[in-house]
Backbone bond lengths (Angstrom), bond angles and torsions (degrees), N, CA, C in turn:
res aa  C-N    CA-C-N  psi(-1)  N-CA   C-N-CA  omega(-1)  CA-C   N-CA-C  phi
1 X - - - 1.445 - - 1.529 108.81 -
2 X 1.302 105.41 122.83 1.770 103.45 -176.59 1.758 114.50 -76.91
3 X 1.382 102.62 143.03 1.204 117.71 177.49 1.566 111.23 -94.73
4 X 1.713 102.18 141.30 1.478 112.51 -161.53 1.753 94.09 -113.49
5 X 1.456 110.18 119.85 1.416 108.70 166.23 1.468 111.66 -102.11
6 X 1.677 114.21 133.53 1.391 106.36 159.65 1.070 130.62 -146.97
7 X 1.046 120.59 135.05 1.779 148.23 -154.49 1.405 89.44 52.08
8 X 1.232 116.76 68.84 1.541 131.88 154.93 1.859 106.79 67.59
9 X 1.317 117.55 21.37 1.463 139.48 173.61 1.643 120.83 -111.02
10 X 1.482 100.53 125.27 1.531 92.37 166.60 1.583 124.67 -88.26
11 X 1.654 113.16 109.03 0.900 121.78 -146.49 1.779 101.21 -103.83
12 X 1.839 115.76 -34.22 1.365 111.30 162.90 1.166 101.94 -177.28
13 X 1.536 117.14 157.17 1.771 130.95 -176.63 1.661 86.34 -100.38
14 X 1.641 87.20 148.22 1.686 96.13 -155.89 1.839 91.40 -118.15
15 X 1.654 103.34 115.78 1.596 105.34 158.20 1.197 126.64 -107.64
16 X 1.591 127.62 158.68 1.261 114.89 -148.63 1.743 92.21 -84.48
17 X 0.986 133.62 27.54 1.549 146.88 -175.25 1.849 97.09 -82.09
18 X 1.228 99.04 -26.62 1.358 100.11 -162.22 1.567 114.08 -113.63
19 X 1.187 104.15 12.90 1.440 101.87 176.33 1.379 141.30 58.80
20 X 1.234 151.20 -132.95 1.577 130.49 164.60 1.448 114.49 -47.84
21 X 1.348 113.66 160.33 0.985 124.52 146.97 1.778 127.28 -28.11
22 X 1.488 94.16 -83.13 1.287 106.37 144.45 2.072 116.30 4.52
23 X 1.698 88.33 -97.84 1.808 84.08 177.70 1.644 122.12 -48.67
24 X 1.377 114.63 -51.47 1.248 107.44 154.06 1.200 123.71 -11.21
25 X 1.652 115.11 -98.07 1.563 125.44 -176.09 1.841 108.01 -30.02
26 X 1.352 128.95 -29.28 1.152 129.69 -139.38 1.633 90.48 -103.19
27 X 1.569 103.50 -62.87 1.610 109.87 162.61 1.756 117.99 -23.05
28 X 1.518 114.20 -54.40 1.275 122.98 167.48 1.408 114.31 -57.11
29 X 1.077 133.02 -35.83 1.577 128.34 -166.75 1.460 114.78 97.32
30 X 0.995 97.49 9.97 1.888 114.70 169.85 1.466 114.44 -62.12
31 X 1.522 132.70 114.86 1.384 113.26 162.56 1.328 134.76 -91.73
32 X 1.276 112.46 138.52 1.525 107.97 -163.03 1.592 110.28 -139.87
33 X 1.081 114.51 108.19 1.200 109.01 176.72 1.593 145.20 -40.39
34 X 1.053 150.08 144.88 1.703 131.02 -155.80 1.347 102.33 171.12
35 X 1.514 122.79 137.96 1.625 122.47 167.01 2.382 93.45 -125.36
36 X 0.901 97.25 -49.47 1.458 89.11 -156.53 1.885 105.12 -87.70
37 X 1.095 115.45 -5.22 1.680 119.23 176.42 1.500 100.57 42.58
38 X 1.452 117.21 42.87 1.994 99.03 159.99 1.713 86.10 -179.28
39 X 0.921 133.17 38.30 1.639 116.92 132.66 1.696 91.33 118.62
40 X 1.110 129.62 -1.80 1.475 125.82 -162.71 1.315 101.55 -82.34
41 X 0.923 108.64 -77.83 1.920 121.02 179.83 1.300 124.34 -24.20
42 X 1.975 91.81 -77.02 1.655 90.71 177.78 1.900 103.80 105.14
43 X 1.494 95.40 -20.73 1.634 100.29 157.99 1.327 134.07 -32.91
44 X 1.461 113.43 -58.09 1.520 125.36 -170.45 1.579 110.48 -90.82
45 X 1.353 92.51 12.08 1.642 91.84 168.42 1.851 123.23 -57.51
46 X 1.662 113.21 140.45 1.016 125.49 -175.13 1.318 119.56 -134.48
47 X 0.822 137.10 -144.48 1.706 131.06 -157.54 1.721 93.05 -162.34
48 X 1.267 110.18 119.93 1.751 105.61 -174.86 1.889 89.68 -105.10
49 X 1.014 113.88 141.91 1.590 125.03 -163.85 1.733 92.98 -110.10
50 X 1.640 114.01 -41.22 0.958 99.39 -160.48 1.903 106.29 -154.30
51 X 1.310 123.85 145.90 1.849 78.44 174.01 1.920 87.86 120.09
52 X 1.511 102.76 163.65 1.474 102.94 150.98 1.448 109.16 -140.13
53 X 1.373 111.17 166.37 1.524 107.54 169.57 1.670 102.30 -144.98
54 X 1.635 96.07 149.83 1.478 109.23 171.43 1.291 141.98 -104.72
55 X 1.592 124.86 98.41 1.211 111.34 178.92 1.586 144.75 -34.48
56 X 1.138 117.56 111.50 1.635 134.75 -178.48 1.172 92.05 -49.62
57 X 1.484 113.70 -59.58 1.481 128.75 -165.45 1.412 106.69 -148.18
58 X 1.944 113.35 131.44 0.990 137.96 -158.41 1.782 97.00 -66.99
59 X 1.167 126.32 95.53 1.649 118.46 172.22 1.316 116.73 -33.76
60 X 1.545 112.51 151.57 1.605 113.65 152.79 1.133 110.96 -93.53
61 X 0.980 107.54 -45.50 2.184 115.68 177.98 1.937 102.75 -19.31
62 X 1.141 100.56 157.79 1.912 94.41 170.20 1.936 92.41 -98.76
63 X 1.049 90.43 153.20 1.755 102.03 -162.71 2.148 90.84 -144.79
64 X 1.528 95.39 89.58 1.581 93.83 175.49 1.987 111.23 -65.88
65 X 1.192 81.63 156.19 1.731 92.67 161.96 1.735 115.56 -38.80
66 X 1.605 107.66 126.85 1.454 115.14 -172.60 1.481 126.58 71.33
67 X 1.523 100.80 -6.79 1.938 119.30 157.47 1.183 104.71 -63.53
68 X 1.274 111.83 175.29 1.786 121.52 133.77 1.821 89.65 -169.54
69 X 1.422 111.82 173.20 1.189 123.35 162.26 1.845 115.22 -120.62
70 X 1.910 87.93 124.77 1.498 86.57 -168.84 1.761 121.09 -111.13
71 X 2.175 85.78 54.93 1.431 92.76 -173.92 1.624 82.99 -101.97
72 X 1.443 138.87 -4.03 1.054 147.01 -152.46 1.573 120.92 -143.27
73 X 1.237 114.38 4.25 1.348 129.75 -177.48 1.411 125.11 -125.00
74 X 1.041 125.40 151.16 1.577 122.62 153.16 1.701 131.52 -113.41
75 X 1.523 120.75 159.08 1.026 83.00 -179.99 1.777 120.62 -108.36
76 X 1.561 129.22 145.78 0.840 139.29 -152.39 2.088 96.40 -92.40
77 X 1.010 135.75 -41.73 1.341 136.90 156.22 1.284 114.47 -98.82
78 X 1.419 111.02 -173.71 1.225 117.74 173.35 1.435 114.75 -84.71
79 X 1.604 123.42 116.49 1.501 117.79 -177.89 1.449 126.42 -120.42
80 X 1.048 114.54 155.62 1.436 111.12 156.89 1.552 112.49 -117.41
81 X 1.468 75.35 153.87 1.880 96.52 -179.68 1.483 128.22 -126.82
82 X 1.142 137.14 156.47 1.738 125.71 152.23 1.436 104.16 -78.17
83 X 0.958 101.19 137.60 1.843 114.34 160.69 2.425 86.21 -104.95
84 X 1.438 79.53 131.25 1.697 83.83 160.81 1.842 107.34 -102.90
């Protein structure tokens, strides 16, 4: 089960019980910003430092290089991220 670091904290090991990323982070007590929970927005965008993750579902949001949005992803290693 991959481990999620953020802002250099282990914040929670992610099972697929829990669905996005997203719920994850939230399960932990992580705050993360978000309005549309499936790739539209582009809100809950974060910055992956390290790690990979896999889209559930291909976003519309624009998601630059070293982004991703993890209202729509999982993660596939163990990563860390910034939450802003």
């Amino acid at each position: 089960m991959p481990k999620v670091l953020v802002n250099g904290q282990l914040c929670v090991v992610f099972s697929a019980e829990q669905g996005s990323l997203l719920d994850a982070l939230e399960a932990g007590q992580q705050q993360v910003n978000y309005q549309c929970r499936e790739g539209y927005c582009g809100a809950c965008r974060c910055k992956l430092l390290s790690g990979s993750v896999s889209y559930l579902n291909e976003p519309l949001a624009f998601v630059r290089k070293g982004e991703f949005l993890p209202c729509c992803s999982i993660p596939v290693t163990d990563i860390e991220i910034e939450v802003p």
